[in-house]
Structures are given as structure tokens and as C-alpha cells.
C-alpha positions in Angstrom: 0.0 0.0 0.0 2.8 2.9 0.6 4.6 1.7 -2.6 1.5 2.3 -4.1 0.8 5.4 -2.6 4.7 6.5 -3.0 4.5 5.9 -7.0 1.3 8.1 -7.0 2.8 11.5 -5.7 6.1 11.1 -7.5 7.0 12.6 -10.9 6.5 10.2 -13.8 9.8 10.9 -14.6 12.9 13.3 -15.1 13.4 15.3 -17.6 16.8 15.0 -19.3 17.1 17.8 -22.1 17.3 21.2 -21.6 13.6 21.7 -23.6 12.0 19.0 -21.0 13.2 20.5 -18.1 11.9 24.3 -19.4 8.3 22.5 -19.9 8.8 20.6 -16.3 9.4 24.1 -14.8 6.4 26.1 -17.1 3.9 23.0 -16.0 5.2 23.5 -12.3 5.0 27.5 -13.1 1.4 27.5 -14.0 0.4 25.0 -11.0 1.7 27.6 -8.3 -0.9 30.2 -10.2 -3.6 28.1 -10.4 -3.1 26.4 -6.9 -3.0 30.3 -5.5 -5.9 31.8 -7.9 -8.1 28.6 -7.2 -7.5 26.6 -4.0 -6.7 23.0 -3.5 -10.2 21.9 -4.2 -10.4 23.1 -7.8 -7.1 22.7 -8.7 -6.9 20.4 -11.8 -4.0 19.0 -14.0 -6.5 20.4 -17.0 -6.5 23.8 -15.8 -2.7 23.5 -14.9 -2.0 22.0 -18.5 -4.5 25.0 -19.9 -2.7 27.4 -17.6 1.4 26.5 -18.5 -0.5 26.5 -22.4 0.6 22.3 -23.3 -1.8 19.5 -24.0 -2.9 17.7 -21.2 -1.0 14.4 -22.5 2.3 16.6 -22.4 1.5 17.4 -18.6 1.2 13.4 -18.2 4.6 12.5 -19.2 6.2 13.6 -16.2 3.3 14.2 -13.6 0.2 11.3 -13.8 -1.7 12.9 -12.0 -2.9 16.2 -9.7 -1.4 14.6 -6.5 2.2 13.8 -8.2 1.8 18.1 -9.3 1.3 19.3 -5.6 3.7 16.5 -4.2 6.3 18.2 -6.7 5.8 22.0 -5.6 4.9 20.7 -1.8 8.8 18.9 -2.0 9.9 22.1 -3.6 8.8 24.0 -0.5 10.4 21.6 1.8 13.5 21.8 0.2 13.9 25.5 0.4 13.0 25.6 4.2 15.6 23.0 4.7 18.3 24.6 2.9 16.8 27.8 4.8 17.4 25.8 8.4 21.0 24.2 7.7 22.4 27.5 6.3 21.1 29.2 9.1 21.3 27.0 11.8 24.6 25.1 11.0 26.3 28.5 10.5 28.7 27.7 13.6 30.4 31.6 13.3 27.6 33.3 15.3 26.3 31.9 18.7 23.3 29.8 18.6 21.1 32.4 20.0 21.7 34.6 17.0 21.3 31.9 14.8 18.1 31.1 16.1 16.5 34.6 16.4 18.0 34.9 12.5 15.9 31.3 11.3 12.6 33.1 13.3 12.8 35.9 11.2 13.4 34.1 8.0 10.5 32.0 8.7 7.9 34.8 9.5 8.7 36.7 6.8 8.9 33.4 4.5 5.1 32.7 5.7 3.6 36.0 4.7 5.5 36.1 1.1 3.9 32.8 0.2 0.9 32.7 2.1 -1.3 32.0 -0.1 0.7 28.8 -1.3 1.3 27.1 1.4 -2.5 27.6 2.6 -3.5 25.9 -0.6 -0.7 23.0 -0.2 -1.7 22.3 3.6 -4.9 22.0 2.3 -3.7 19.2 -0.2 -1.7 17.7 2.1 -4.4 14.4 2.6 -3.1 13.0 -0.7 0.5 12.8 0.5 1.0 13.4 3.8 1.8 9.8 4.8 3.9 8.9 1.6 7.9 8.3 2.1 8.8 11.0 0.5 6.9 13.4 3.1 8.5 10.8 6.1 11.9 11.3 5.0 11.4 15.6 4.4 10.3 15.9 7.9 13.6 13.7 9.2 15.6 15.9 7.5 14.4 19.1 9.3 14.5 17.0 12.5 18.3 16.3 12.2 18.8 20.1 11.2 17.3 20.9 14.2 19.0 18.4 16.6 22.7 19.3 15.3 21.6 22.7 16.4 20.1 21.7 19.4 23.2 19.4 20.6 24.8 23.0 20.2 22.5 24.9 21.8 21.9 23.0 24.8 25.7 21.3 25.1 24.7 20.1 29.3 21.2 19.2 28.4 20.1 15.5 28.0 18.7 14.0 24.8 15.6 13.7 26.1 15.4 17.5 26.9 16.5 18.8 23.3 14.6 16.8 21.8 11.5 18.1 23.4 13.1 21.9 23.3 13.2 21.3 19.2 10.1 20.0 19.5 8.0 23.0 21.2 10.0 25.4 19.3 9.0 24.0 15.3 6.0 23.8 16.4 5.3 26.6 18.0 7.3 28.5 15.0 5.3 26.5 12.5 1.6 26.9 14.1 2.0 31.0 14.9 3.7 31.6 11.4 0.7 29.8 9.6 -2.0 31.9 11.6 -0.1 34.7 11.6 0.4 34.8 7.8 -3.3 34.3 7.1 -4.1 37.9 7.2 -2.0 41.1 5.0 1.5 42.2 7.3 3.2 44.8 7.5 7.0 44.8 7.9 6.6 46.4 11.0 3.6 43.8 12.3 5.9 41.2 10.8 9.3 42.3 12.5 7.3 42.8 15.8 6.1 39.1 15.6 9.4 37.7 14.7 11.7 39.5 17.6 8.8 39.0 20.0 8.8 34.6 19.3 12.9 35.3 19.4 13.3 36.5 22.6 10.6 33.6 23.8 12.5 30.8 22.3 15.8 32.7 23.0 14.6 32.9 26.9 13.2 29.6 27.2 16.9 27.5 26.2 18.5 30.1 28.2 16.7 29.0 30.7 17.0 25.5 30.1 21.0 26.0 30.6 20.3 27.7 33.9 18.6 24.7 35.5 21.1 22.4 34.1 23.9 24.4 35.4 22.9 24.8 38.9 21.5 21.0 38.9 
């Protein structure tokens, strides 16, 4: 059943010439405006194929169908906030602190400047959520965060950075969402960001404390 489900959401195949891979990227062009014009609940691989202006039978050579389209752009969007997390996170130069209040700020700002796509692509996420593919994107942001955490928190136990890493993507993850649901200002979105900083910045600061006078 998850191969099954795996070789649903993933791309047909790969495109190999430099004309493929222009029509891979104007298919996956076009899906981003129809997924933000028209939700996840109308999006089709017609109006995608109507949208990037090929036949629907061109669209079906690399994607077979809508799921394998919004798996594609959902893995995009992983990708980019996992290169975001290991270059700011594993950037061992600046203390963690600053590291982490930098990765806050990136992520705020990230969530009101695509909004409206990731909205739509939570709202897909039924048809994919439980594949392999999605399994092995959330481990990867897990061991970001617990090389950082292991730096972080350098007297804590495992248990207790774990759960640190934990409450802190979560937390960063649920506010940004309902945070970015309504228009922000830089001001409104620089006030949100330092203000979940200095939380997360206090909390493992505390967290050292206790371990130090324990």
C-alpha cells in the first residue's frame, strides 16, 4: 500500500534535455498560479495544462496525475526551508542564539510572502501526507534541528532537546501559519518575529540555567 501510494505523488519521470526541463518548470509555473488563484479543491492537472498552455498528454509525461503536481511543488517547499534551516542553523560563526533569532525571522517573513501557497498546499496535504517521500522531508528538518540543538543546549540530556526542538518548530510553524493568514506589514511582521525570538531565546536560556545549577 505505501509503494502504491509513494509511486502516486512522485513525478513520472525526469526530464533529461534542456527543452524537458523548461516545460517541467512552465507545467510547475502555471500550477503555483492556479493552486493560489483557485485553492486546493479546484485545482486540476486540466487547468494546470491550460494554464502552463501544453496538452494535457504533455503534462502526463512527467506528472500522472494532480497529486504527483502538488507533491512536486509541496517537496519544492520543503527543500527551500531546509536549505533555509541548515544555512542558518549550521552557520557555527555566530552563537546559537543569534542563529536562532535569524531562522525566526526568515521563517515569519517566508510565511507572509507565500501565504497563499502554502494555505492551498496544507490543504492538499491528505493526498500525500503519509507517503515516504513526506516521512523522509520531515527527518531531515528534525536532524537540522538536533545538530543545532546538541549546540544549543551542550549540558542538556537528549531527552530534553529533543523536546526543546520540538516546542520550538511547532510553536514557530503553528504561529507563522496563523499569523500569515491575514495582509503584514513589515513592521507587524518584524514585531512578531523579535517577540517569538526572545521567547525561544529565553526559554533555552533557561534551560541552561537549570542544568547548570542542577
Amino acid at each position: 500500500m505505501a509503494d502504491r501510494r509513494s509511486r502516486s505523488v512522485s513525478s513520472r519521470k525526469q526530464p533529461q534535455q534542456a527543452r524537458s526541463t523548461e516545460l517541467v518548470a512552465a507545467i510547475l509555473d502555471a500550477a503555483v498560479q492556479v493552486l493560489a488563484k483557485e485553492g486546493a479543491q479546484r485545482f486540476t492537472t486540466a487547468r494546470v495544462a491550460e494554464r502552463a498552455g501544453v496538452s494535457v498528454g504533455s503534462l502526463y509525461q512527467y506528472f500522472p496525475n494532480k497529486a504527483a503536481i502538488l507533491f512536486r511543488l509541496q517537496s519544492d517547499e520543503w527543500r527551500r526551508t531546509s536549505d533555509m534551516l541548515r544555512g542558518i542553523l549550521a552557520d557555527d560563526a555566530k552563537p546559537p542564539p543569534l542563529r536562532l533569532r535569524a531562522l525566526v525571522n526568515a521563517f515569519i517573513r517566508s510565511e507572509c510572502e507565500e501565504a497563499a501557497i502554502r494555505t492551498a498546499l496544507s490543504d492538499a496535504a491528505p493526498l500525500y501526507r503519509d507517503a515516504p517521500e513526506a516521512q523522509d522531508a520531515r527527518a531531515a528538518g528534525k536532524g537540522i534541528v538536533a545538530a543545532f540543538m546538541r549546540e544549543a543546549l551542550p549540558r542538556a540530556t537528549d531527552a530534553t532537546r529533543a523536546l526543546a526542538g520540538e516546542l520550538i518548530t511547532t510553536t514557530l510553524s503553528e504561529v507563522g501559519k496563523r499569523f500569515s493568514e491575514a495582509p503584514r506589514s513589515e513592521t507587524e511582521i518584524a514585531r512578531q518575529a523579535d517577540g517569538l525570538a526572545d521567547m525561544f531565546c529565553a526559554y533555552l536560556g533557561e534551560l541552561e540555567r537549570r542544568r547548570n545549577h542542577s
